[in-house]
N, C-alpha and C positions, 0 to 999 in steps of 0.2 A: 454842289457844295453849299452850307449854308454859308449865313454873311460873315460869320466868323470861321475859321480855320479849327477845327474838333478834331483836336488828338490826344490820345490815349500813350500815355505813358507807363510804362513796366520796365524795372534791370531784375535778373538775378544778384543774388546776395552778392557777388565778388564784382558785378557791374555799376553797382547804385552809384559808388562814389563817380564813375566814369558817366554816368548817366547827370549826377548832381553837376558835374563842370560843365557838361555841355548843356544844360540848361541855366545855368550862372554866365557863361558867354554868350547866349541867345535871351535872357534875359527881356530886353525891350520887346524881340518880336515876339517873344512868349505868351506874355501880357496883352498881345492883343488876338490871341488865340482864346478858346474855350479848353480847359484842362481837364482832364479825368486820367487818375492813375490807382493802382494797385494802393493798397495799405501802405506797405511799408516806406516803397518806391516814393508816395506821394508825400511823405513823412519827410523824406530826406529831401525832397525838393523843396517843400517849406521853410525847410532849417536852411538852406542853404539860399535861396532864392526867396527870401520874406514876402516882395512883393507882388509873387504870383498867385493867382487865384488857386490851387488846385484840388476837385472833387477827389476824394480819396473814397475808396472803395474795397474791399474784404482784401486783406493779404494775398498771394497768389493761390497758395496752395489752400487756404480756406475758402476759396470759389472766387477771387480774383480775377483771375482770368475768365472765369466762365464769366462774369458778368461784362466784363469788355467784350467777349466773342459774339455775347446776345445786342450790348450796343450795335455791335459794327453790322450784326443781321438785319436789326431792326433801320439801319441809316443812319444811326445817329453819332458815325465815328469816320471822319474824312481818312487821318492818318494815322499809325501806331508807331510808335519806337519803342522798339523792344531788344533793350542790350543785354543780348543773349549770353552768358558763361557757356560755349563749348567745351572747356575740360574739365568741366564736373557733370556730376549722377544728379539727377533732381527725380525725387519719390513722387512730384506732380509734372510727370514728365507728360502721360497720355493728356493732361489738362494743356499743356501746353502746345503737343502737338495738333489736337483738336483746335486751339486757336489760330494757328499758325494757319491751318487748311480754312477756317472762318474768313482769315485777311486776304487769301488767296482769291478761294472763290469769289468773293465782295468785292476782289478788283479795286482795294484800297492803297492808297497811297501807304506804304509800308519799309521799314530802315531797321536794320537789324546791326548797323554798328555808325559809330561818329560819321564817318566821309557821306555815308547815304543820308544820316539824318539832316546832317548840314546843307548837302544837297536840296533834299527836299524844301527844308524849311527855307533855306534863300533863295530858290526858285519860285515858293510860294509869298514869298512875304520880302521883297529886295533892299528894302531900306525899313529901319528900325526906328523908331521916334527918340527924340533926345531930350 
C-alpha cells in the first residue's frame, strides 16, 4: 500500500445519501486518506463533507467505473466502497459487474455496504486526529 490509504468511492443513486453519512462520520480518517470517486458519488461527498479532498471522475454509467477498474489494475487503488442498490435495474450494470470482477481479482481491500466499510476503515486507520 502506499503511504496514504487510496480508496475509491462509488454509491448507486438510492445509496449516495447512505454513502454521504458514512463518510460525514468518518470524516477525520477520510482526510488522511487519498480520495477518488465517481462524478456524482464524488459531488455529494463535497457537499456534504467540505473538507475532504475528493478526485471526482466520469459519472458511473459515462465510464466511471471503468476508470476506477483501470485505477485498481494499474495499483493505484488500495480499497473501494461501493454502496451498492440491490433492488434496482441499473442499464450500466455489465460496467459494474466488470468492476466488481477487477476488485476481486486485484485482491483489494473491498466493502460493499456500512458494517464492511467501517470495518475496514477502522481496522485501517484506528484513531482519527482531532
Amino acid at each position: 500500500m502506499a503511504d496514504k490509504l487510496r480508496i475509491a468511492l462509488i454509491a448507486h443513486d438510492a445509496r449516495k445519501r447512505d454513502m454521504a453519512d458514512w463518510a460525514h462520520a468518518h470524516e477525520a480518517r477520510l482526510a488522511r486518506c487519498e480520495l477518488v470517486a465517481t462524478g456524482n458519488t464524488g459531488l455529494q461527498l463535497m457537499t456534504r463533507c467540505p473538507s475532504l479532498k475528493v478526485e471526482r471522475l466520469l459519472s458511473g454509467p459515462l465510464g466511471g467505473d471503468q476508470q476506477i477498474g483501470a485505477r485498481i489494475v494499474e495499483g493505484k487503488v488500495d480499497a473501494l466502497v461501493f454502496f451498492i442498490d440491490p433492488l434496482s435495474a441499473h442499464p450500466h450494470d455489465v460496467d459494474v459487474k466488470a468492476l466488481v470482477r477487477v476488485a476481486v481479482l486485484s485482491n483489494i481491500l473491498f466493502a460493499l455496504n456500512r458494517t464492511t466499510a467501517d470495518t475496514v476503515l477502522l481496522s485501517l486507520i484506528p484513531e482519527a486526529e482531532r
